[in-house]
C-alpha positions as CSV (number, residue, x, y, z in Angstrom):
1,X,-45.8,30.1,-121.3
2,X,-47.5,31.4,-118.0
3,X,-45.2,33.6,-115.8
4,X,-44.6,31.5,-112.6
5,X,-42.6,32.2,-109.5
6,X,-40.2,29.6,-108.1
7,X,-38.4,29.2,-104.7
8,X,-35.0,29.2,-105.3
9,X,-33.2,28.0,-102.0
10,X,-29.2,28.4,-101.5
11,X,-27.5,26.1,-99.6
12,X,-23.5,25.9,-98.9
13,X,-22.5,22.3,-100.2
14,X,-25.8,20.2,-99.3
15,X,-28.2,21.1,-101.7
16,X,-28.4,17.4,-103.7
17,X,-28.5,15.8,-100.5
18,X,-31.8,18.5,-99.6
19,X,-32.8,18.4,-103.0
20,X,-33.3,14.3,-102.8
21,X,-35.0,14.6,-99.2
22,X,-37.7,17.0,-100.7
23,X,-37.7,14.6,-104.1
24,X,-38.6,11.7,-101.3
25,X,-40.9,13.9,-99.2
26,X,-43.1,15.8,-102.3
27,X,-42.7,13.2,-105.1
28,X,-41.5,14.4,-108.8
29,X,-38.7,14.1,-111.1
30,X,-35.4,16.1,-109.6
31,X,-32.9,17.0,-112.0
32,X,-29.3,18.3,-111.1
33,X,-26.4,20.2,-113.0
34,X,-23.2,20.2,-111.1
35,X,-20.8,22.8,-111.3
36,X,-18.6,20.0,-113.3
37,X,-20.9,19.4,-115.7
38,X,-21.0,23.1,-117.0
39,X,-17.1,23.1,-117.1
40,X,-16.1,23.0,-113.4
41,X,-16.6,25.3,-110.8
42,X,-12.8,27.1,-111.2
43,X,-11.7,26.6,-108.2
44,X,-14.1,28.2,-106.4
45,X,-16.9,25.4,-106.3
46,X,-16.3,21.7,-106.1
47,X,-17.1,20.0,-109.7
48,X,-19.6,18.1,-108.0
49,X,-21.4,20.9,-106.0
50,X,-24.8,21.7,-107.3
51,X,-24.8,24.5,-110.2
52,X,-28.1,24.1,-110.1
53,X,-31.0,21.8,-108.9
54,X,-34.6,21.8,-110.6
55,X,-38.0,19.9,-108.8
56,X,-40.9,18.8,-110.7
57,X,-43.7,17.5,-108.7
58,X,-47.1,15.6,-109.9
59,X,-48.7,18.4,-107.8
60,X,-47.2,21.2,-110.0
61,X,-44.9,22.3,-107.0
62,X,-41.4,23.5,-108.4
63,X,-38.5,24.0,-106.2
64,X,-35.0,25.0,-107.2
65,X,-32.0,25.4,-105.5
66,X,-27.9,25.5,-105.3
67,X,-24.8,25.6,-103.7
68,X,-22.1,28.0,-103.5
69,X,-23.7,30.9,-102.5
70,X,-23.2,33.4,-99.9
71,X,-24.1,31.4,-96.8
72,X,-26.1,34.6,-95.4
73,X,-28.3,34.8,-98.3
74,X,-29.6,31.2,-97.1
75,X,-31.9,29.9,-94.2
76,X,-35.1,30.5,-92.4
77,X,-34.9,33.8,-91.4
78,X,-35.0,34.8,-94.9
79,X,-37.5,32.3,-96.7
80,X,-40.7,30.4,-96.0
81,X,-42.0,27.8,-98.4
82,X,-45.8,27.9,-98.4
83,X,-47.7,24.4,-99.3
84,X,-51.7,24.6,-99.1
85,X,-54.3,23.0,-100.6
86,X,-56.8,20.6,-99.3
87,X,-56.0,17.4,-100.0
88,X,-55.6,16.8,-96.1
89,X,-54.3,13.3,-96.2
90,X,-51.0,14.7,-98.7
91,X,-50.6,17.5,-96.6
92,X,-50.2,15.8,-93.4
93,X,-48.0,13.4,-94.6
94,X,-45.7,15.9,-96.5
95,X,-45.7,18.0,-93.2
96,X,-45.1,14.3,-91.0
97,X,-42.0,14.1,-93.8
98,X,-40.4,17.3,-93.4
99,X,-40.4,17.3,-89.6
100,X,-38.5,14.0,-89.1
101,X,-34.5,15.3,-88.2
102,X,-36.2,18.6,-88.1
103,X,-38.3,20.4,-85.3
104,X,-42.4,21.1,-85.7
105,X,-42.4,25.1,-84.8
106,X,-46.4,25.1,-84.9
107,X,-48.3,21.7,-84.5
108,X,-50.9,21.3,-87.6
109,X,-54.2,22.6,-85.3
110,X,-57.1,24.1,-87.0
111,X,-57.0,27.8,-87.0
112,X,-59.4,31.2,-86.5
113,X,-59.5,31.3,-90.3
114,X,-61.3,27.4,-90.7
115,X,-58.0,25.9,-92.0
116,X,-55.7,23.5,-90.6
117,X,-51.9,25.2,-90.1
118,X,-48.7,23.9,-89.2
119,X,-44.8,25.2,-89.2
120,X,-42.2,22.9,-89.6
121,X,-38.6,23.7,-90.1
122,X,-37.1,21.2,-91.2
123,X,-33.5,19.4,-90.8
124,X,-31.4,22.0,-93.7
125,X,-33.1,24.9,-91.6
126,X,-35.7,25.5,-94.1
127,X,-39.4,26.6,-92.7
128,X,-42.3,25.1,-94.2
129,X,-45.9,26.7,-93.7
130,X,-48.7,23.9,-94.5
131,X,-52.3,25.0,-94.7
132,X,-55.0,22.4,-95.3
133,X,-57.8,24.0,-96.8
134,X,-61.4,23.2,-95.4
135,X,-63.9,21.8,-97.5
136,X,-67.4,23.5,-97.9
137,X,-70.4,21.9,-96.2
C-alpha cells in the first residue's frame, strides 16, 4: 500500500451534514461511524455524532473528518484543501458547488503562473484552493 496523506477536517457536531454536502459536490461513496456505533460516545459525544467520516471519490480525492473535537483545532485559519487538475469543466463546477451558502474569496481568473485559480470558502468555513491546470499547445 502507497503512503498517502489525507485531510482530516474537525467539526463540532456537523460533520455528516458537511460530509454529505462534499459527497454531493465531489461525487464518491461516504461512509460514516458514529460515536454509537463503536459503543457510545460516554457522555461526552452524542451517540449519533460522527466518530469518524471516510470520502471516496471516482477522482481518487479522500477526505475525512469528525466531530467532537476541540472547536479551535477546526476552521479556515488552520486548513486549506487544495483541488487541481485540469479537467476545467469538473473543476469549475466543483468550485460553482462549494461556493453556494458560502462566499468566493478569489474569483477563478487565470493567473501569472498560466493556470486558472480560485478561493472559495465555503458554508462550514472550510477554504478550498482550485487550480485548473493549462493544457500544452
Amino acid at each position: 500500500m502507497a503512503t498517502r496523506l489525507n485531510p482530516y477536517l474537525h467539526f463540532s457536531g456537523n460533520a455528516r451534514e458537511a460530509m454529505e454536502f462534499y459527497r454531493s459536490v465531489l461525487g464518491g461513496e461516504l461512509d460514516v461511524m458514529t460515536f454509537g456505533d463503536a459503543g457510545g460516545g460516554g457522555g461526552e459525544y452524542p451517540d449519533d455524532g460522527v466518530m469518524h467520516a471516510f470520502l471516496r471519490t471516482p477522482d481518487g480525492l479522500e477526505l475525512m473528518a469528525s466531530d467532537g473535537h476541540d472547536p479551535d483545532a477546526a476552521g479556515p485559519d488552520r486548513l486549506s484543501l487544495s483541488v487541481s487538475g485540469d479537467d476545467e469543466a469538473t473543476l469549475r463546477r466543483w468550485f460553482e458547488a462549494l461556493a453556494e451558502g458560502g462566499q468566493v474569496d478569489v474569483p477563478l481568473a487565470g493567473q501569472v503562473w498560466g493556470d486558472v485559480f480560485g478561493q472559495v470558502t465555503d458554508r462550514f468555513g472550510m477554504r478550498w484552493l482550485v487550480n485548473i491546470g493549462s493544457t500544452p499547445a
